[in-house]
N, CA and C atoms as an extended XYZ file, in Angstrom:
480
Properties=species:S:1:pos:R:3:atomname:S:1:resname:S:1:resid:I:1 pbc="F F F"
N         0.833       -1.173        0.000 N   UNK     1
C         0.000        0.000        0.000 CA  UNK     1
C         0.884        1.245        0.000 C   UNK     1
N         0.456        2.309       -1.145 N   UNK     2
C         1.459        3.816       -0.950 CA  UNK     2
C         0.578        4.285        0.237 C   UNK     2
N         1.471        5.559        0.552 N   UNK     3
C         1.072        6.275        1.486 CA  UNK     3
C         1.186        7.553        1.191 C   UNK     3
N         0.581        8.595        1.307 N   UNK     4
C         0.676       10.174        0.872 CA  UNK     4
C         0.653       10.457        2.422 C   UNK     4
N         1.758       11.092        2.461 N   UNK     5
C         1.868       11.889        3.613 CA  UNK     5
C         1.810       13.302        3.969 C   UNK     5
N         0.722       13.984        4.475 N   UNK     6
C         0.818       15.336        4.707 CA  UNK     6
C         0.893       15.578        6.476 C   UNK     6
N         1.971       15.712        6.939 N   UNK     7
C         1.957       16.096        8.204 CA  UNK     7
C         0.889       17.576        8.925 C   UNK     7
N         1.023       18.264        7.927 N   UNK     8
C         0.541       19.241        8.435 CA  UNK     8
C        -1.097       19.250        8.779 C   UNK     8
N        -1.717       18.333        8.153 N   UNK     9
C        -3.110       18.248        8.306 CA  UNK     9
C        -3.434       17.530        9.352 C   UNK     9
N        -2.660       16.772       10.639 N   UNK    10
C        -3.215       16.923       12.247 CA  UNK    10
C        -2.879       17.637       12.618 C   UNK    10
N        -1.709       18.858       12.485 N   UNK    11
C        -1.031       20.157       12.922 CA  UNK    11
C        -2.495       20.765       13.260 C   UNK    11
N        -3.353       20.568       12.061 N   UNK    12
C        -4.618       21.834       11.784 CA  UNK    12
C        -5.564       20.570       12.751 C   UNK    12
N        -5.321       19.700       12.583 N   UNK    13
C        -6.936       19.206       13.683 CA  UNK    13
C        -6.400       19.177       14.963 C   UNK    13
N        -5.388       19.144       15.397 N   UNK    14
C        -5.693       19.128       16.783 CA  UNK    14
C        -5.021       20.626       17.097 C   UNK    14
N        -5.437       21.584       16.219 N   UNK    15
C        -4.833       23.141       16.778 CA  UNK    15
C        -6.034       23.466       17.954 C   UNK    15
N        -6.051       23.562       19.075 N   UNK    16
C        -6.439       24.240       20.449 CA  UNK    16
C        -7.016       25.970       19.771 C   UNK    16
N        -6.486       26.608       18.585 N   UNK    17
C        -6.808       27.899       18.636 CA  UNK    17
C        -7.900       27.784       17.811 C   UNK    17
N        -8.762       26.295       16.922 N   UNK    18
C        -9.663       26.294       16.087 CA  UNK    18
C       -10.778       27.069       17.012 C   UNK    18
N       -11.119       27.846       15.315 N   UNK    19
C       -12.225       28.769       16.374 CA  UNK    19
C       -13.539       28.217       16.222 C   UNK    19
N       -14.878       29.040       16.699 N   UNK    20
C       -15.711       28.463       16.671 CA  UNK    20
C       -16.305       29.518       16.102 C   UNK    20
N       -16.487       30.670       15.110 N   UNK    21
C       -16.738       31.531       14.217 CA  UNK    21
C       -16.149       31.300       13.355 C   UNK    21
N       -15.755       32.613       12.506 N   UNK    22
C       -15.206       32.448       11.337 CA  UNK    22
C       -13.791       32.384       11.206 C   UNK    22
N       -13.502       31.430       11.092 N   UNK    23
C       -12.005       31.528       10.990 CA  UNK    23
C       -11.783       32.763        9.611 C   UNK    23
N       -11.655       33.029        8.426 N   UNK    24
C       -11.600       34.019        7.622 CA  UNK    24
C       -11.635       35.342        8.666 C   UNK    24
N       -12.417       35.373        9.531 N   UNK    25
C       -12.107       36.690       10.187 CA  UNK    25
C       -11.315       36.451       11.493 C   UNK    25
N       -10.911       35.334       12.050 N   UNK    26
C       -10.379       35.213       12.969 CA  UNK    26
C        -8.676       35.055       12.670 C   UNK    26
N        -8.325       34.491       11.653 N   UNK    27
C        -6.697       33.965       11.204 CA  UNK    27
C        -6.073       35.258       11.198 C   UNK    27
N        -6.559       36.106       10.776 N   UNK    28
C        -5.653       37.659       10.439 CA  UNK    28
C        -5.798       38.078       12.204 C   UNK    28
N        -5.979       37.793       12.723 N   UNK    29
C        -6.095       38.292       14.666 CA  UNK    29
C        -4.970       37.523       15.220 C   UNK    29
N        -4.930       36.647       14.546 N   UNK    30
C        -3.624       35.723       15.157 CA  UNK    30
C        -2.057       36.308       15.492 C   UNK    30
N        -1.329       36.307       16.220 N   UNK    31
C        -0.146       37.175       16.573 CA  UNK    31
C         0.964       36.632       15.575 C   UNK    31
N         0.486       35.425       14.995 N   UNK    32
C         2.341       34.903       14.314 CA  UNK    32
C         0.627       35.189       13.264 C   UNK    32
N         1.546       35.537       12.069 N   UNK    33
C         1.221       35.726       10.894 CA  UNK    33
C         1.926       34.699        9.624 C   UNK    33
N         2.430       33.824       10.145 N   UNK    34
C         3.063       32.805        9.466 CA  UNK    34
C         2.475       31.289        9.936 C   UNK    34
N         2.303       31.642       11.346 N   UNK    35
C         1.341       30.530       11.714 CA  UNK    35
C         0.007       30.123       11.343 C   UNK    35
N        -0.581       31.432       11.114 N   UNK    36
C        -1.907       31.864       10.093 CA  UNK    36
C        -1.997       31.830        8.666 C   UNK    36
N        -0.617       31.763        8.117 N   UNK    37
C        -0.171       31.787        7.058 CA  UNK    37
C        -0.906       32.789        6.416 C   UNK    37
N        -1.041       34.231        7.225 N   UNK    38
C        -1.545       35.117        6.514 CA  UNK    38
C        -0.494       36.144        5.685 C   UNK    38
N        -0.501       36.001        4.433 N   UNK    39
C         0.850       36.820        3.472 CA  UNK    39
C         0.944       38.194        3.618 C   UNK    39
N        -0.245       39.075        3.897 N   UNK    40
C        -0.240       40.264        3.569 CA  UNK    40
C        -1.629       40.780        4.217 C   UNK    40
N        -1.787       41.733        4.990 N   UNK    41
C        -3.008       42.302        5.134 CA  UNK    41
C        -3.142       43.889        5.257 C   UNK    41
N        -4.040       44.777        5.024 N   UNK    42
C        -4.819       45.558        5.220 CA  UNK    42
C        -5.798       46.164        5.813 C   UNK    42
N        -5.764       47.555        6.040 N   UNK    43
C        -7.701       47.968        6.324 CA  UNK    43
C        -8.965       46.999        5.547 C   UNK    43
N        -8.288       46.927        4.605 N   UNK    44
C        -9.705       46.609        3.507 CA  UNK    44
C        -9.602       45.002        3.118 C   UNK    44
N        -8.380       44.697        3.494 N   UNK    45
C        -8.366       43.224        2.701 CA  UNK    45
C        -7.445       42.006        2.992 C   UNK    45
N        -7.171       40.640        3.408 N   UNK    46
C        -5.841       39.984        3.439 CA  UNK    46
C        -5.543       38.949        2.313 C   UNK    46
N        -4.273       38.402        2.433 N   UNK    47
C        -4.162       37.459        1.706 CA  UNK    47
C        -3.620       36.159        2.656 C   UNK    47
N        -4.969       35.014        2.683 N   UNK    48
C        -3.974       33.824        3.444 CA  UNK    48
C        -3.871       32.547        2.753 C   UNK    48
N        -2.367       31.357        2.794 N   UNK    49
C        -2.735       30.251        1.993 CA  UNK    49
C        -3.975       29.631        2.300 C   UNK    49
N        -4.288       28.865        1.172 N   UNK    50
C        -5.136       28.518        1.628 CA  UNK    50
C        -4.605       26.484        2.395 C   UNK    50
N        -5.441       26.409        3.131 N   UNK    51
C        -4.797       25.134        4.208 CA  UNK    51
C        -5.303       24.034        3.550 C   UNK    51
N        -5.805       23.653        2.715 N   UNK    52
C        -5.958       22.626        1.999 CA  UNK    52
C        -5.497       23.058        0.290 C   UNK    52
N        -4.285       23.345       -0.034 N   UNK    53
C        -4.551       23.750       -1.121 CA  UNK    53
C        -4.926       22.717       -2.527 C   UNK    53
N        -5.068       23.436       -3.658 N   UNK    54
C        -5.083       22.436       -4.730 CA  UNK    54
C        -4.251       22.446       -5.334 C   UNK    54
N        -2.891       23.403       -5.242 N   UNK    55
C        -2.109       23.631       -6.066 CA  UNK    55
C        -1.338       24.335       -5.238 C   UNK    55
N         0.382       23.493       -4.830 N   UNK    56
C         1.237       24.603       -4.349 CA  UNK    56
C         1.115       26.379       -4.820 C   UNK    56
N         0.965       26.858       -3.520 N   UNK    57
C         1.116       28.238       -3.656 CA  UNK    57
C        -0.321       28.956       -4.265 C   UNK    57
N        -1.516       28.035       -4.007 N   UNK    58
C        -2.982       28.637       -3.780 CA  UNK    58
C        -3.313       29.095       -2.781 C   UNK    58
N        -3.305       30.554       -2.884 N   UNK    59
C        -3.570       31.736       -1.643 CA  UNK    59
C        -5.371       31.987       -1.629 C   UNK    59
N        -5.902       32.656       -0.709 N   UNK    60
C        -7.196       33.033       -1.291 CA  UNK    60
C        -6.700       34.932       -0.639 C   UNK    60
N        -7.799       35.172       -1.579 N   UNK    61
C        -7.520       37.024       -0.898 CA  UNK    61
C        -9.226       37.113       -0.360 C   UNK    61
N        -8.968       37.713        0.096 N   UNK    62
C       -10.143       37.964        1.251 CA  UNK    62
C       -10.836       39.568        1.607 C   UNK    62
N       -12.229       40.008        1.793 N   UNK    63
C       -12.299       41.251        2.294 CA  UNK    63
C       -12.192       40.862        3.662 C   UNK    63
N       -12.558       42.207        4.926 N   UNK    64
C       -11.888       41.764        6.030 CA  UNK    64
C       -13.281       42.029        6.760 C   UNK    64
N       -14.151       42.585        5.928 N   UNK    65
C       -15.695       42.741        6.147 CA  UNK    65
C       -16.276       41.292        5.902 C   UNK    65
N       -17.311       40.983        7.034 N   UNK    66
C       -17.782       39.123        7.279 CA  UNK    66
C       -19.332       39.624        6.284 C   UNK    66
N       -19.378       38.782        5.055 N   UNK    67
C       -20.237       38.935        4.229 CA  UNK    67
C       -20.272       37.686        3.229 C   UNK    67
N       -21.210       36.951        3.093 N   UNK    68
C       -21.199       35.993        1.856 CA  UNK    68
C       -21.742       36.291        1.061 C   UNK    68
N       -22.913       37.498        1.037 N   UNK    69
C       -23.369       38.190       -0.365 CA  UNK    69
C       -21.926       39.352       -0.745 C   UNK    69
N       -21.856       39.209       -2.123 N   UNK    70
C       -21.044       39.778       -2.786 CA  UNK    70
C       -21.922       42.028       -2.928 C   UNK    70
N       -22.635       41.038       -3.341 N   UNK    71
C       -23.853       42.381       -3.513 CA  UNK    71
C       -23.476       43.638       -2.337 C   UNK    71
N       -23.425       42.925       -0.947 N   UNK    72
C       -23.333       44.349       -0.293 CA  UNK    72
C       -22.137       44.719       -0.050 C   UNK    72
N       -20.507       44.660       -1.232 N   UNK    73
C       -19.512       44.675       -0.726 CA  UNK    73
C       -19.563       46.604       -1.747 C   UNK    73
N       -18.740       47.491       -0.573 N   UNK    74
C       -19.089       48.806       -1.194 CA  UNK    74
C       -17.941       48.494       -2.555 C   UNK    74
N       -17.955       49.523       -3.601 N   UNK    75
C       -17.351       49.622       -4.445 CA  UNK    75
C       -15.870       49.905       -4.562 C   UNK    75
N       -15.432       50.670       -3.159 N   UNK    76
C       -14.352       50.745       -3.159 CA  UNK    76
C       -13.650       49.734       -2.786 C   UNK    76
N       -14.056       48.941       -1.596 N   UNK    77
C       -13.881       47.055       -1.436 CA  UNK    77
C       -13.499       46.782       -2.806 C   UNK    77
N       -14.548       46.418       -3.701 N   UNK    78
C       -14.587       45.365       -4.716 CA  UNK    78
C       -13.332       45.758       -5.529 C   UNK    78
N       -12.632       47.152       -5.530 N   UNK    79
C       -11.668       47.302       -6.242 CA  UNK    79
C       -10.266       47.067       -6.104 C   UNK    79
N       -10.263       47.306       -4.446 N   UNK    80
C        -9.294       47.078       -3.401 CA  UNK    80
C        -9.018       45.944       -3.354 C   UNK    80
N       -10.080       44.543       -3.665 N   UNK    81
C       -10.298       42.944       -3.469 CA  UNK    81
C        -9.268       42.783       -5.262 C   UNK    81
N        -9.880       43.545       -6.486 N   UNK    82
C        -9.642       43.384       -7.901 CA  UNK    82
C        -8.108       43.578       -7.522 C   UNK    82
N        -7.331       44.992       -7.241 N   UNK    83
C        -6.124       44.789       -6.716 CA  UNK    83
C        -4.894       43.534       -6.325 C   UNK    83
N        -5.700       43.615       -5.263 N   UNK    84
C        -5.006       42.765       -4.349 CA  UNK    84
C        -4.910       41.538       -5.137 C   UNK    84
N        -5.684       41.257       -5.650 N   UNK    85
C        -5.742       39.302       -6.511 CA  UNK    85
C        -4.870       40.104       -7.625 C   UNK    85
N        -4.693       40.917       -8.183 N   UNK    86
C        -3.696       41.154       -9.737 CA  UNK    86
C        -2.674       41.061       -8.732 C   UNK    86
N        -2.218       41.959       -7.520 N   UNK    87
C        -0.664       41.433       -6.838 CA  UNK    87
C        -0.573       40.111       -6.277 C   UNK    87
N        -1.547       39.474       -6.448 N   UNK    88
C        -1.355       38.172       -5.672 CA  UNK    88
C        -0.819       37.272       -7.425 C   UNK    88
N        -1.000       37.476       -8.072 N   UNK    89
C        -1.304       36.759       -9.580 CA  UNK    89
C         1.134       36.919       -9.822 C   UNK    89
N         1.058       38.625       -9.910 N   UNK    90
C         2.551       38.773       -9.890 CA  UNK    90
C         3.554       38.113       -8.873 C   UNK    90
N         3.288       38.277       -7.479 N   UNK    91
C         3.970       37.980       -6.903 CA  UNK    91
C         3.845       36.272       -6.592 C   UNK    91
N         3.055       35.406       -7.011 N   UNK    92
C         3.188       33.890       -7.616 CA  UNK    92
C         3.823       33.631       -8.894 C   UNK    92
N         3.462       34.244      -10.006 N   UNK    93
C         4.525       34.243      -10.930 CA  UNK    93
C         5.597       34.178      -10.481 C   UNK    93
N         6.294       35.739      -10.272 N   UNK    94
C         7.130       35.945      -10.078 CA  UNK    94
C         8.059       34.573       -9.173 C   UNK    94
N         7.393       34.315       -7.988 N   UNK    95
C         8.098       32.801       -7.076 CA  UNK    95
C         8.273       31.516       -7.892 C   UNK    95
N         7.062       31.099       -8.633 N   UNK    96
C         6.653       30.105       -9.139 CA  UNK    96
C         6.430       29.523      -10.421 C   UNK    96
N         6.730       30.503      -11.291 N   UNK    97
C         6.306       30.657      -12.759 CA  UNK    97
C         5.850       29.850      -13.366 C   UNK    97
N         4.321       29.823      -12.764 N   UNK    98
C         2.864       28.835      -13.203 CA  UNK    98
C         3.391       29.245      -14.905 C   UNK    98
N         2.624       28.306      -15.337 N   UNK    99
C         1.840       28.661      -16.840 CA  UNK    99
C         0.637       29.009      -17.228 C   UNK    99
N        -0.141       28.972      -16.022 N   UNK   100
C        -1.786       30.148      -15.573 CA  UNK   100
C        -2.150       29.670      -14.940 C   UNK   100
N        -3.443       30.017      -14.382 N   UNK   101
C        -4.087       30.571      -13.157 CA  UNK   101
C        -5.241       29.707      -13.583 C   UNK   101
N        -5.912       30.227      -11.891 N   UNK   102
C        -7.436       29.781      -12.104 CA  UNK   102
C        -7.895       30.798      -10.972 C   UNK   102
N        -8.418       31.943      -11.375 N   UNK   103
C        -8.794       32.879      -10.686 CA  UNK   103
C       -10.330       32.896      -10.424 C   UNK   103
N       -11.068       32.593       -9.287 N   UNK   104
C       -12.183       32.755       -8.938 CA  UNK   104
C       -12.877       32.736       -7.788 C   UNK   104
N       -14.091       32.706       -7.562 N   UNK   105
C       -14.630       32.533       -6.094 CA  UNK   105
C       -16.206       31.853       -6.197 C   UNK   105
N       -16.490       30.908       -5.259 N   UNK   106
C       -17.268       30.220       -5.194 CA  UNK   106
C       -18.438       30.678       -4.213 C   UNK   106
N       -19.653       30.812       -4.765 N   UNK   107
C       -20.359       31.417       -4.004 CA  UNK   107
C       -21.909       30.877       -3.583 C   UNK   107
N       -21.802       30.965       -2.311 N   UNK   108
C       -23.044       30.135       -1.561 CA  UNK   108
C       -22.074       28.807       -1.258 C   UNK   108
N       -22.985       27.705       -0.624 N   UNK   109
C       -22.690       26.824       -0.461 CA  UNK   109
C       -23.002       25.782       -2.068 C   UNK   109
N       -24.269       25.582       -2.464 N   UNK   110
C       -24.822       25.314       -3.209 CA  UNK   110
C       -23.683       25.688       -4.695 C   UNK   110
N       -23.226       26.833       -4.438 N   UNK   111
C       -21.640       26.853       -5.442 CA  UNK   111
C       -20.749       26.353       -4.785 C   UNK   111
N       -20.037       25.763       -3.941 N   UNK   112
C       -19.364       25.247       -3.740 CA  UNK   112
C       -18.143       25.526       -2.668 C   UNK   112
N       -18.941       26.795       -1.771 N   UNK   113
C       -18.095       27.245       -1.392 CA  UNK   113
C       -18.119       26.824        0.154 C   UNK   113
N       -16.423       26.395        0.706 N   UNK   114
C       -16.254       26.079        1.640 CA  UNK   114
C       -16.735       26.422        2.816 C   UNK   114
N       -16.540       27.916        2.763 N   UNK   115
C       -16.581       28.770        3.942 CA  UNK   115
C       -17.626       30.284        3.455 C   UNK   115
N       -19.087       29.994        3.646 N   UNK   116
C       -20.155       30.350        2.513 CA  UNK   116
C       -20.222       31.795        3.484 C   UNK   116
N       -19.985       31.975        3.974 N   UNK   117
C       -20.309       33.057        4.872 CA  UNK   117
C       -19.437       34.151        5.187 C   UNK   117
N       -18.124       33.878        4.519 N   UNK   118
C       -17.180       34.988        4.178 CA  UNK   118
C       -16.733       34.744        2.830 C   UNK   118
N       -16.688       35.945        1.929 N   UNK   119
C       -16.172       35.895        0.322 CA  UNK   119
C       -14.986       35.277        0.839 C   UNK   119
N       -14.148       35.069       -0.450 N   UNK   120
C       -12.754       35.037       -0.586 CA  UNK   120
C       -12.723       34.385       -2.640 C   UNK   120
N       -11.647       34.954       -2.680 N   UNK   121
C       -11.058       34.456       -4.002 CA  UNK   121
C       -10.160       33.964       -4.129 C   UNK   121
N        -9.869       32.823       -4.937 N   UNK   122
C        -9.035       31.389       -5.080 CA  UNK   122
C        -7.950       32.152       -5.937 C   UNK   122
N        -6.602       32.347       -5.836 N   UNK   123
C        -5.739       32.071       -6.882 CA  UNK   123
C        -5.174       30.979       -6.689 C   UNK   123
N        -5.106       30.086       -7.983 N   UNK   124
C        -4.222       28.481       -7.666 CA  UNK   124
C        -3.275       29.015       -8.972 C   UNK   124
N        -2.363       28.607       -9.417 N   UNK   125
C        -1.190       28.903      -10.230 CA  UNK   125
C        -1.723       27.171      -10.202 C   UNK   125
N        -1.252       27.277      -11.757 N   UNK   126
C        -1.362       26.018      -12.949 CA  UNK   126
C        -0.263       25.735      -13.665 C   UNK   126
N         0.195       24.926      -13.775 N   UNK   127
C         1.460       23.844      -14.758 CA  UNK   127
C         0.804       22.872      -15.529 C   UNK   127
N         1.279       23.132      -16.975 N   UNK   128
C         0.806       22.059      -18.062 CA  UNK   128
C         1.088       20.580      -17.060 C   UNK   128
N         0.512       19.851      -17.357 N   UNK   129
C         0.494       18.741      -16.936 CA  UNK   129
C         0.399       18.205      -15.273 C   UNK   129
N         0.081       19.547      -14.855 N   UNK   130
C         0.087       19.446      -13.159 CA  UNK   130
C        -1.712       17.780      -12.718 C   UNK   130
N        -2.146       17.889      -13.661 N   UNK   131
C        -3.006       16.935      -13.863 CA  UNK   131
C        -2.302       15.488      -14.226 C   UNK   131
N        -1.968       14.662      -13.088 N   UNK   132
C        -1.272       13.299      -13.224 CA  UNK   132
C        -2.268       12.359      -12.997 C   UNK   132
N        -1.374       10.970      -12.642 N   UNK   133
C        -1.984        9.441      -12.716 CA  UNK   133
C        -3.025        9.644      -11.311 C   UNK   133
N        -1.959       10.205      -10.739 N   UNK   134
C        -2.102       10.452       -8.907 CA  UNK   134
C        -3.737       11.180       -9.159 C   UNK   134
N        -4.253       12.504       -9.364 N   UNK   135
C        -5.673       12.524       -9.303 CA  UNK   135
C        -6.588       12.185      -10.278 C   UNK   135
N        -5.678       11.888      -11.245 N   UNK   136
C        -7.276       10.837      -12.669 CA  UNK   136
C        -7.426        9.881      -11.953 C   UNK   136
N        -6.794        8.668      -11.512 N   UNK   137
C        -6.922        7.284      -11.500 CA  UNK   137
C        -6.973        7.174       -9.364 C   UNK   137
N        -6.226        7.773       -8.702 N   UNK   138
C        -6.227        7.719       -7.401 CA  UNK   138
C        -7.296        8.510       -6.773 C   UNK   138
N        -7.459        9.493       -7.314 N   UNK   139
C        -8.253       10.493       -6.084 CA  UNK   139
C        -7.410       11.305       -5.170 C   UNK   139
N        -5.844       11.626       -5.663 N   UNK   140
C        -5.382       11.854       -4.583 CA  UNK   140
C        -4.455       13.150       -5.240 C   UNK   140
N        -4.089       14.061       -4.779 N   UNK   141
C        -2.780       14.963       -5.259 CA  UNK   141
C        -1.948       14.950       -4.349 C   UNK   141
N        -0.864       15.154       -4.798 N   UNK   142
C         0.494       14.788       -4.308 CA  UNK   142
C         1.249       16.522       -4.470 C   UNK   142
N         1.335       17.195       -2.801 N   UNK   143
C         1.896       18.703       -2.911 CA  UNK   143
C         3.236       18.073       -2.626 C   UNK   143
N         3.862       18.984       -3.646 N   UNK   144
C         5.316       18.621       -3.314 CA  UNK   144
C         5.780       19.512       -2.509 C   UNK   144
N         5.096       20.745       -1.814 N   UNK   145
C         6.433       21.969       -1.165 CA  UNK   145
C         5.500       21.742        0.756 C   UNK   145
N         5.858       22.032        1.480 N   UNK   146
C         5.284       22.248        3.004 CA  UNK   146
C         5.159       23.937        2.779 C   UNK   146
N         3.119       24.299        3.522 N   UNK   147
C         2.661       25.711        3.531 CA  UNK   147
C         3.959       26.394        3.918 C   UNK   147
N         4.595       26.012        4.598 N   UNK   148
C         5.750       26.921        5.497 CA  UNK   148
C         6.359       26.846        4.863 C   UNK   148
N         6.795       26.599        3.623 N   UNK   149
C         7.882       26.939        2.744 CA  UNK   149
C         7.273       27.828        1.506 C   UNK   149
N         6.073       27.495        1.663 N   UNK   150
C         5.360       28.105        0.639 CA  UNK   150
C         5.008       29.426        0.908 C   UNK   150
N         5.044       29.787        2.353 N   UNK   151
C         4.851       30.836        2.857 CA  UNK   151
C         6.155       31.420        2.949 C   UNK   151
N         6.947       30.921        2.936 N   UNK   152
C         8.446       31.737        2.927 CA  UNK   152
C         8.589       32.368        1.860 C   UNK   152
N         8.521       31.242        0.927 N   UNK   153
C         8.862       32.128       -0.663 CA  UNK   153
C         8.031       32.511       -0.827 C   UNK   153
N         6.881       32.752       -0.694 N   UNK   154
C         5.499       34.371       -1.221 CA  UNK   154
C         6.042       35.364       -0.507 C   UNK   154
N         5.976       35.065        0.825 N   UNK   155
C         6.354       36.491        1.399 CA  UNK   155
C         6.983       37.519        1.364 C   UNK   155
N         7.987       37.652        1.066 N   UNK   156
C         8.782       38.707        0.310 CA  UNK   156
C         8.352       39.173       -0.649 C   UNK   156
N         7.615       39.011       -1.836 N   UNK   157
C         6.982       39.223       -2.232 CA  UNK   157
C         5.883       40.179       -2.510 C   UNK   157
N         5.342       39.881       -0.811 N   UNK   158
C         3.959       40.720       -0.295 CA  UNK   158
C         4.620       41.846        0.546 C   UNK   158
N         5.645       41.450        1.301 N   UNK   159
C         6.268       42.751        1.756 CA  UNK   159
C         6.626       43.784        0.968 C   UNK   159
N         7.373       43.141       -0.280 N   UNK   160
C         7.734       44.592       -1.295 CA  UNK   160
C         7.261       45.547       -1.264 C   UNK   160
């Protein structure tokens, strides 16, 4: 029998700080910002990996306002959010040099979205052939880097 090993995923179940709200508004409150793996934040907006990703170096960007309708986000938000995902798009290039993206956000539950009660938008960075044996035939993907490394090399990045 293989084995896929991700250590970090009892790190996250038996974390003592799981909240019982929203984590999206709770991770950016956190004092280590690497522990949160939050890259970058703002008045208006953050960027954190995301903890299950689908693709080394899939961040989501986030408003910092708790809303799952899109509708009541003011206009200057929605531009501040448009922003922030174009620097999130460069500064993955720039680390990682995908061959594209998959830029979006899932909305409601009924769309598919994890955490239906705070927006957020997916950047995953894409590689021709990042589609192997491992999830056609297994069910399984295989990350090759640890968040904490993944968070090392974005970060600089977001500091610039």
């Amino acid at each position: 029998m293989d084995r896929l090993w991700a250590p970090w995923r009892q790190v996250y179940l038996a974390d003592p700080k799981k909240s019982e709200g929203c984590i999206l508004c709770d991770y950016p409150k956190r004092d280590d910002a690497r522990e949160a793996l939050v890259l970058t934040s703002d008045e208006t907006t953050f960027v954190i990996l995301n903890r299950y990703p689908y693709n080394n170096a899939h961040l989501m960007v986030v408003p910092r306002i708790h809303t799952g309708d899109y509708s009541t986000l003011a206009a200057a938000t929605r531009a501040a959010l448009a922003e922030v995902v174009e620097r999130s798009i460069r500064v993955i290039a720039a680390a990682y040099k995908p061959d594209g993206f998959n830029v979006g956000m899932n909305l409601g539950a009924a769309g598919g979205a994890g955490i239906a009660g705070h927006l957020h938008w997916h950047v995953v960075p894409r590689w021709n052939g990042d589609t192997n044996f491992m999830s056609t035939c297994a069910d399984a993907k295989v990350m090759g880097e640890h968040l904490f490394a993944t968070y090392d090399k974005l970060r600089p990045g977001f500091a610039a």
